[in-house]
C-alpha positions as CSV (number, residue, x, y, z in Angstrom):
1,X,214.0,125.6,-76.9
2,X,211.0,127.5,-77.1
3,X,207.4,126.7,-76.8
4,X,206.4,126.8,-79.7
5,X,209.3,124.9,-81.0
6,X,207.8,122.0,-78.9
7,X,204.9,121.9,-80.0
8,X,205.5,122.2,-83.8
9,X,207.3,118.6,-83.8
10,X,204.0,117.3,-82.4
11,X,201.2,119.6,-83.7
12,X,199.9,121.2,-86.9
13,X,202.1,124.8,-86.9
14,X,198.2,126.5,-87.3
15,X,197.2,124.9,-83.9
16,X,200.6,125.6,-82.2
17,X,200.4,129.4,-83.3
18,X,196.9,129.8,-82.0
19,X,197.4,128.2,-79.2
20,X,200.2,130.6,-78.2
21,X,198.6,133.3,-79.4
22,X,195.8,133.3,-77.6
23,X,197.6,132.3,-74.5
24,X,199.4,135.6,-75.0
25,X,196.1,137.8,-75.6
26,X,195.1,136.3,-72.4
27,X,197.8,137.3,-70.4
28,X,198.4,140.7,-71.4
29,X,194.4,141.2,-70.9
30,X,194.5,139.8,-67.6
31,X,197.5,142.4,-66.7
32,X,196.2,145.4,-68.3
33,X,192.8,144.3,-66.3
34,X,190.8,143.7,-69.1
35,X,188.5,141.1,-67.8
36,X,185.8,140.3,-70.4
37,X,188.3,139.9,-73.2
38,X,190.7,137.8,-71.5
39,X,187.7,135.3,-70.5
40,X,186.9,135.5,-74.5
41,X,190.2,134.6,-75.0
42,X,190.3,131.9,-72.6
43,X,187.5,130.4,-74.9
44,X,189.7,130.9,-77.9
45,X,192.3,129.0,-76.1
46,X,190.2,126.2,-74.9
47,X,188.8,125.2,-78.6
48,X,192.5,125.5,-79.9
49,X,193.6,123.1,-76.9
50,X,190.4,120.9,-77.8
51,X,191.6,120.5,-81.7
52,X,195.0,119.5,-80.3
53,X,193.0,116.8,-78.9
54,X,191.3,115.7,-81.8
55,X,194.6,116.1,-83.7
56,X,195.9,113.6,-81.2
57,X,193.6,111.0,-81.1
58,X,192.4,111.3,-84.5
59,X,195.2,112.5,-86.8
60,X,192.9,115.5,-88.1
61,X,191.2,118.3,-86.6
62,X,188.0,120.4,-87.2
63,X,189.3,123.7,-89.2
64,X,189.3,126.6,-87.7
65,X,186.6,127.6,-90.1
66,X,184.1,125.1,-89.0
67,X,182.7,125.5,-85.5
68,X,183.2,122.5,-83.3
69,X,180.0,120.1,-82.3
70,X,179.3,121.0,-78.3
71,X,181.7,119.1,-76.1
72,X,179.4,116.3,-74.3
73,X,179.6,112.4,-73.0
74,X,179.3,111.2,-76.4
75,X,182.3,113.3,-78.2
76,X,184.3,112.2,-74.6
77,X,183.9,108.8,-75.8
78,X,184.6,109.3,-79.4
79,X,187.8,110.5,-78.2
């Protein structure tokens, strides 16, 4: 089974895909030495991974087109 087949039965098919894919920008960056752009994906990977977390705890998640409140105490405890 692949991956992405796992997460599908768990996550939104829009936050599995973007989650992979930006796993995948990182790592070919990364090989090809490209440092900048793979820590700028990193950051694309991190928000994805922090909407599966909302999606988890929450049932929804902020859109991709809505930039997500700063990550502090307070949206820990929301959680």
């Amino acid at each position: 089974m692949l991956a992405r087949d796992i997460l599908v039965q768990s996550y939104p098919e829009e936050l599995a895909t973007n989650l992979l894919d930006s796993y995948k920008s990182i790592e070919e960056n990364y090989v090809l030495r490209k440092w900048k752009p793979s820590e700028l994906d990193a950051g694309h990977f991190v928000e994805t991974a922090r909407r599966m977390l909302e999606f988890e705890f929450t049932g929804k998640y902020t859109p991709f087109n809505q930039q997500l409140t700063k990550f502090n105490d307070a949206v820990l405890k929301q959680y």
